[in-house]
C-alpha positions, -999 to 999 in steps of 0.1 A, spaced: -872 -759 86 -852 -736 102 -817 -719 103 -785 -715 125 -767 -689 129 -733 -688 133 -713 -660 148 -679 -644 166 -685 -639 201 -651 -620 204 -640 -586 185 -639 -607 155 -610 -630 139 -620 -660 157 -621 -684 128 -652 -681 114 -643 -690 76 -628 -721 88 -658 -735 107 -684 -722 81 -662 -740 58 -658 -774 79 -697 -773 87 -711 -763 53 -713 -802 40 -745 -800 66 -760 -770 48 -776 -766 17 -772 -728 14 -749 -705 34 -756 -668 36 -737 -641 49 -758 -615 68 -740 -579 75 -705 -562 75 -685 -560 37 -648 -562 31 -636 -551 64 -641 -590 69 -611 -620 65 -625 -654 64 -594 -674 61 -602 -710 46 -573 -735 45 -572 -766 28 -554 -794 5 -524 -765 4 -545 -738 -4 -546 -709 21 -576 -681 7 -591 -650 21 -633 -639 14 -644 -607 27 -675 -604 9 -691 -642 -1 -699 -666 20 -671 -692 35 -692 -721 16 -683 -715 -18 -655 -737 -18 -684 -771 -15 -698 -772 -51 -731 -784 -37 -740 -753 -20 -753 -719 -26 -743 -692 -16 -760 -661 -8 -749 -624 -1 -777 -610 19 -795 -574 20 -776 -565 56 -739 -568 33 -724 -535 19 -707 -545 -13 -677 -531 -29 -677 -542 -66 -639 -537 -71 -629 -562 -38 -660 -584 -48 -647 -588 -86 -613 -596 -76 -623 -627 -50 -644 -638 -75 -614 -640 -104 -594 -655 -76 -618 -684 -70 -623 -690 -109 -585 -701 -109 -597 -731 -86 -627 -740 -109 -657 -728 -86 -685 -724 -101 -691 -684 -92 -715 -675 -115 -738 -706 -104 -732 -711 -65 -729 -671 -55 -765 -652 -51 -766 -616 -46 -793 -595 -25 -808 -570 -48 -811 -550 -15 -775 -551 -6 -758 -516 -7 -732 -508 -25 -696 -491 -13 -688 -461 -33 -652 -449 -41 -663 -418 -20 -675 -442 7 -636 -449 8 -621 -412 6 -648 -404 34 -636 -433 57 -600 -422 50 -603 -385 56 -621 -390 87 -596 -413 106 -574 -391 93 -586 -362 108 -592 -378 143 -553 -379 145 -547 -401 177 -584 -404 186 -594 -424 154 -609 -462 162 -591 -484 139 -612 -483 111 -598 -502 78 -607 -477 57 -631 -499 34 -656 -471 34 -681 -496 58 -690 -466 77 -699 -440 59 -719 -466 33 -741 -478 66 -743 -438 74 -759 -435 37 -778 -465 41 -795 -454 76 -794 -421 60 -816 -429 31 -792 -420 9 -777 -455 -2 -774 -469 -37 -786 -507 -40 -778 -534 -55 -810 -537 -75 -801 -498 -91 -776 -506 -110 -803 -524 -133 -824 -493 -135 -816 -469 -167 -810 -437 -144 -784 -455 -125 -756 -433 -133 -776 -404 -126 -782 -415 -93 -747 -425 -84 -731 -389 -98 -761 -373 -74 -744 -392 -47 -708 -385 -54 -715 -351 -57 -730 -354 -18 -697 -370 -8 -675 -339 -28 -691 -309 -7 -690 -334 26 -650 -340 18 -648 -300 7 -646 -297 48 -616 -320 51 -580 -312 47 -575 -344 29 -560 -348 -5 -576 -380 -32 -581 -385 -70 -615 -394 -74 -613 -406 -112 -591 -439 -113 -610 -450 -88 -640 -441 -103 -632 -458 -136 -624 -490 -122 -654 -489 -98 -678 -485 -126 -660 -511 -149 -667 -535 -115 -701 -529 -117 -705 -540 -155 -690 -570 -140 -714 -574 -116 -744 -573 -138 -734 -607 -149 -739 -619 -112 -769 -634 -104 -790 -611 -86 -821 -620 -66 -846 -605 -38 -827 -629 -12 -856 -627 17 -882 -647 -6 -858 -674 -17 -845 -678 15 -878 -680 32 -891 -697 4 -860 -724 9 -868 -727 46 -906 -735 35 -891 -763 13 -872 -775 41 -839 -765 26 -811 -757 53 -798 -726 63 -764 -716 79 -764 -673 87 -724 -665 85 -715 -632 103 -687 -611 104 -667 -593 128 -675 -602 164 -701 -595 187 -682 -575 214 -678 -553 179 -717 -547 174 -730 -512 168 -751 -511 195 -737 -538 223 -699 -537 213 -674 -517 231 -691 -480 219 -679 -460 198 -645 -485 191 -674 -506 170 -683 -518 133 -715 -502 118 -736 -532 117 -752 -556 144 -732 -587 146 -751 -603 168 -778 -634 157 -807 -605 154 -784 -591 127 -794 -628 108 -832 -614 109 -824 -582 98 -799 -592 72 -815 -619 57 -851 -610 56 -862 -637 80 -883 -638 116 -865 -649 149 -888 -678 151 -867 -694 120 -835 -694 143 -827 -732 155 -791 -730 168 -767 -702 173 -728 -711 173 -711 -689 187 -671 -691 183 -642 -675 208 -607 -682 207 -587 -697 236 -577 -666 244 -583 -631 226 -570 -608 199 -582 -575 188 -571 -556 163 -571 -516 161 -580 -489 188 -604 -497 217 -608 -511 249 -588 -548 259 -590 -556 296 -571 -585 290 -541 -573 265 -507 -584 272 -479 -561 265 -452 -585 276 -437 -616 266 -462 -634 268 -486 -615 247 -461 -612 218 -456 -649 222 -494 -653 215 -490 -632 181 -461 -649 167 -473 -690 172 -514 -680 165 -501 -655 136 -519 -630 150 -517 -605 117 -552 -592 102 -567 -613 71 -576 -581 57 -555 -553 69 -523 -573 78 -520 -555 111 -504 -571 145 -536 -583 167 -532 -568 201 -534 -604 227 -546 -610 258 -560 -639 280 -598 -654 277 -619 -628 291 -652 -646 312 -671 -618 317 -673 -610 280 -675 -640 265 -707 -649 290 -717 -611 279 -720 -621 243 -732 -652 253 -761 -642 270 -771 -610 239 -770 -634 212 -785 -665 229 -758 -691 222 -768 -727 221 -736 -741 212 -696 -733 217 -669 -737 189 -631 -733 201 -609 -723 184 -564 -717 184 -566 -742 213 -534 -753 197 -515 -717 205 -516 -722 241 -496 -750 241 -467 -733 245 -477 -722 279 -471 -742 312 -498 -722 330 -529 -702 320 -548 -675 330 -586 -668 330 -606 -635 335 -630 -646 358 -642 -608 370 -628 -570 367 -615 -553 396 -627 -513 392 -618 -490 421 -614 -516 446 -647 -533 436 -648 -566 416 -677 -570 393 -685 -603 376 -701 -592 341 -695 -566 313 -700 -530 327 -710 -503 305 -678 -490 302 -649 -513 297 -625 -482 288 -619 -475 319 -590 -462 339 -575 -486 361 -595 -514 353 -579 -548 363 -588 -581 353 -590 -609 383 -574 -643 370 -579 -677 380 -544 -694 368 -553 -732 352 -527 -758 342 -514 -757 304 -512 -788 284 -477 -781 265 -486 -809 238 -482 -807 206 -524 -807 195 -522 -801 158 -517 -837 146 -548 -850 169 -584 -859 152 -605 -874 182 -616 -857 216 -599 -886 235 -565 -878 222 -568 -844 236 -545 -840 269 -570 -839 303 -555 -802 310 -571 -794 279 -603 -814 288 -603 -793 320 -598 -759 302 -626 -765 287 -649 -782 308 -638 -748 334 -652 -728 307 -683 -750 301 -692 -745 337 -690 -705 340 -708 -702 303 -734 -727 310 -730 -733 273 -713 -767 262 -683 -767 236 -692 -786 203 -662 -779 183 -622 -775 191 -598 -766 164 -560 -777 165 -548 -757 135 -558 -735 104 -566 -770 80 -602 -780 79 -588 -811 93 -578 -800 122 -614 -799 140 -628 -820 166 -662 -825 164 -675 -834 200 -699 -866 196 -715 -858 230 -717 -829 243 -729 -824 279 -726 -784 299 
């Protein structure tokens, strides 16, 4: 057996909960592979709207496990709180959520560190939301990191007060005020929490689940045009995003990947500092915010919006080896008589057709192709005939530049509002 992998191809917020969630009845186990808390996997369904940053967006199908893998940073406080908040609909946490014993874990001075470094970066700083992702990855990388798996070991507080007195000299160089000990007390009352959890060495059951031919979906976080390494440098997360992350963050080889989903808006949203090619800062843009409530899961900030970008979408396409499309807000743009594609970038009079190097740069222009809206209400429809042939077009346009074929279009937040495709031709 093998897995999928399912992904954001954007800079994340593309309604990844929601399509975990409405594919998970095909998957036995669902495991989330990198990022922490800086994630908002917003599920909707029979009334109830709910938020995950850490566990996977399965946990809501009784029949399925659920597994935080090795490449997740954990913060016990954020964790024990979702978890209390799913006990008050009955699921069954404590028997359908697995835990990586090689997960690291997010420090209260993982937090004052990411704070008091935006903050001294003024009006340079990238947008970070101040979870404490980075500097946890820079102690992970750094050797430094504690583990899941240490807070079974008798020394453990020994080792985390050998840590936080790293963090104390490293924050002695800021001019940034905090109180360490509330912070601390609740962060260490988390972790007794957290020892009830079951904790497991989550790249030999999930190997050992693929060997039983047991099926795997690898949820990701953030976006790939957000990758350490291949997202828009240094306005990044601190983790690879992209479907190798799934190897790395899960313990398994690349010959176990089957498919990879990859999932884009109908248009783009970004949220913090950083390049946009394709922002809006008219009507229009601020239109797109206000029908596709375009306000961060996690953070609650206004997403920046902007037209589908081509170039970067067949970018993140072509790094992460896409086999299938998911669509997603096709329902916003139904407001609009006319809409506009990024086919290429114009950059000093010269129009290049793929993702340069450099994206932030001065006087970039996007090129547009303008296609024909739809203005129909989409949010009541259930089939792929009912969808209006401007829509059919939109994406059958995008289908031919990707190469890639669409499988899935949502019409609104509710798991019910998803078309499944039943044939699916590029």
């Amino acid at each position: 057996m093998k897995a999928d992998v399912l992904l954001g191809l954007q800079w994340g917020d593309e309604g990844k909960g929601k399509i975990v969630d409405v594919l998970t009845p095909n998957y036995e186990i669902i495991a989330r592979f990198q990022g922490g808390p800086n994630a908002g996997h917003t599920l909707e369904f029979n009334g109830i709207k709910h938020v995950l940053h850490t566990i996977p967006s399965g946990v809501f199908r009784d029949t399925t496990m659920n597994v935080i893998g090795n490449g997740v940073v954990i913060d016990p406080i954020i964790l024990k709180k979702e978890i209390e908040a799913l006990l008050q609909y009955d699921v069954p946490v404590f028997k359908n959520i697995l835990i990586s014993r090689k997960a690291h874990l997010i420090l209260p001075t993982h937090r004052i560190l990411d704070a008091a470094n935006e903050h001294q970066k003024g009006k340079m700083k990238i947008g970070s939301t101040l979870k404490g992702i980075g500097p946890t990855y820079m102690d992970k990388t750094g050797r430094n990191g504690l583990r899941i798996g240490d807070v079974l070991k008798p020394n453990f507080r020994e080792i985390y007060d050998q840590l936080v007195s790293k963090h104390e000299h490293m924050l002695a160089q800021f001019d940034f005020d905090y109180d360490l000990a509330p912070m601390q007390q609740e962060w260490l009352e988390s972790i007794e929490f957290l020892k009830k959890m079951t904790i497991i060495d989550s790249e030999h059951y999930l190997n050992n689940a693929l060997n039983s031919g047991k099926s795997i979906l690898a949820e990701g976080a953030q976006g790939s045009l957000l990758d350490i390494d291949f997202g828009t440098y240094p306005y990044v997360t601190s983790s690879n995003t992209l479907c190798s992350g799934a190897c790395s963050g899960l313990g398994i080889a690349p010959n176990r990947i089957q498919e990879v989903f990859g999932i884009f808006k109908a248009y783009c949203t970004r949220v913090g500092s950083g390049p946009f090619p394709t922002e809006l800062h008219d009507d229009t843009g601020e239109m797109m915010r206000k029908v596709g409530h375009e306000f961060g899961a996690t953070t609650g900030r206004p997403r920046r919006c902007g037209w589908l970008d081509l170039p970067a979408l067949k970018y993140a396409i072509m790094i992460n080896g896409v086999t299938q499309l998911l669509m997603t807000k096709a329902d916003v743009l139904s407001v609009f008589e006319s809409i506009k594609v990024c086919t290429a970038y114009e950059i000093n009079g010269e129009v290049i057709d793929y993702f340069p190097y450099d994206v932030n740069i001065e006087g970039i222009k996007p090129v547009y192709k303008e296609i024909p809206g739809w203005s129909e209400d989409l949010t009541a429809m259930n089939q792929w005939e009912q969808l209006p042939p401007e829509l059919i077009d939109y994406i059958a346009f995008i289908e031919h530049e990707t190469g890639v074929p669409v499988r899935v279009v949502s019409v609104g937040p509710d798991r019910s509002q998803t078309i499944l495709r039943e044939t699916v031709s590029a």
